[in-house]
N, C-alpha and C positions, 0 to 999 in steps of 0.2 A: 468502404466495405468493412465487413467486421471482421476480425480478426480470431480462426479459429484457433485457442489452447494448445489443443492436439497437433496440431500443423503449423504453430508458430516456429517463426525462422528468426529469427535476429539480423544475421548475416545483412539479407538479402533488405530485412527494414532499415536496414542504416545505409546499404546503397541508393536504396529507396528515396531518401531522406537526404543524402549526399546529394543526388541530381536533382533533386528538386531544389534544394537551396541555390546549386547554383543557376538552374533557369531562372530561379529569382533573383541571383544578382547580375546573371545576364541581363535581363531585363531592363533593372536599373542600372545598367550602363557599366558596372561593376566587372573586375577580375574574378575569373572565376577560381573558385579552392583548389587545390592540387590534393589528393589524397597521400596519408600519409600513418603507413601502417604502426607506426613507433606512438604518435600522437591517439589512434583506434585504440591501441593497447593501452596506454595510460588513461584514457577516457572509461575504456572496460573495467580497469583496475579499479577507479573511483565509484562504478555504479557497483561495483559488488561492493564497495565497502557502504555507500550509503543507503546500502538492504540491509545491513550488519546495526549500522550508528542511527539511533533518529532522535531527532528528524533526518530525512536525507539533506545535504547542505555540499555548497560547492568545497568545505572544507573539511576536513577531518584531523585527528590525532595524532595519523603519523608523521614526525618531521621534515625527511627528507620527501614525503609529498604530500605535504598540508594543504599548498592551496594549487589554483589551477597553472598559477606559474612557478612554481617547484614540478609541478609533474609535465611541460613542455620543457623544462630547463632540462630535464631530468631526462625526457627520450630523446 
C-alpha cells in the first residue's frame, strides 16, 4: 500500500517491519528478535544523522558512535 505523507507513522512502520522479519526468520527455522528499546534508539539516532551527512552510510563522524558496533556497545 502507499504510504500517505500526511498520516505517516514511523512508530507503528518499524513494528511493522519488526514482525515481519521475524515471520521470516520463523520460517527459516530461526530464533526470533527480542525487541530492544536501547538498540531503537541508537538505530534513530544514526538515521537522523545520515539525513544530516551524505551520502547516508552505516557510519558517521562521531567517535563514540561511528559505527554500528560502537552504537550497540554503546546502548
Amino acid at each position: 500500500d502507499r504510504i500517505d505523507p500526511a498520516a505517516f507513522d514511523a512508530p507503528r512502520l518499524a513494528r511493522a517491519i519488526f514482525a515481519a522479519t521475524n515471520r521470516a526468520r520463523t520460517q527459516a527455522g530461526l530464533p526470533a528478535f527480542r525487541a530492544a528499546r536501547a538498540l531503537d534508539d541508537a538505530a534513530d539516532t544514526q538515521a537522523r544523522i545520515g539525513a544530516v551527512f551524505r551520502p547516508p552510510s552505516h557510519t558517521n563522524p562521531f567517535p563514540l558512535i561511528a559505527t554500528p558496533y560502537d552504537r550497540v556497545r554503546l546502548a
